[in-house]
C-alpha positions in Angstrom: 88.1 71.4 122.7 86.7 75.1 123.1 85.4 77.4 120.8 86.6 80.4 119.4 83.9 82.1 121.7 85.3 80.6 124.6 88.6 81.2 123.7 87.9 84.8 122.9 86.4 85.0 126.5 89.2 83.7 128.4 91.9 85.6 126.5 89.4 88.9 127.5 88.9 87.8 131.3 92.8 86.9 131.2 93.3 90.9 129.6 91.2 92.0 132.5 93.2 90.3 135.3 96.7 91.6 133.8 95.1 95.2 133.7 94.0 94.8 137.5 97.3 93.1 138.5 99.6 95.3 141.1 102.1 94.8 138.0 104.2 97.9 136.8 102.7 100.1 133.4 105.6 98.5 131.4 105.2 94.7 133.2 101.3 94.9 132.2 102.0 96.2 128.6 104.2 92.8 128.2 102.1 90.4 129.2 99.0 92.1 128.0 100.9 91.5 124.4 101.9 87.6 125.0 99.3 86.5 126.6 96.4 88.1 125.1 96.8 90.2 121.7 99.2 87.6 120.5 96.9 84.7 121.3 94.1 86.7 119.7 95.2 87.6 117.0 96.2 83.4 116.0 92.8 82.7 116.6 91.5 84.9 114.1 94.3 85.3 111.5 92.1 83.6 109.3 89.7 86.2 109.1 92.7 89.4 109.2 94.4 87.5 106.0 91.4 86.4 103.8 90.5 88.7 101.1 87.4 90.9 102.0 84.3 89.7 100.3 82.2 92.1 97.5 79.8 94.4 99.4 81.6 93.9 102.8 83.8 97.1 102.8 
């Protein structure tokens, strides 16, 4: 199974391809959100929903 590192990598490279794709603005924009921010954000709702530790603000 991969890490979050190597997830996180090949959700970036994946972000990169969709930018460079011959796509349309509005094409790029979808897919950019379900394939990438989507993903991304899952594999590190853990760290946006746990409660900030004291001294870390």
């Amino acid at each position: 199974m991969a890490t979050k590192l190597e997830l996180e990598e090949y959700l970036y490279r994946r972000a990169i391809d969709i930018i460079e794709s011959a796509d349309t603005d509005y094409d790029k924009e979808n897919l950019l959100f379900q394939e990438v921010w989507i993903p991304l954000a899952e594999l590190y709702k853990d760290r946006l929903t746990a409660p900030k530790a004291e001294g870390t603000e």
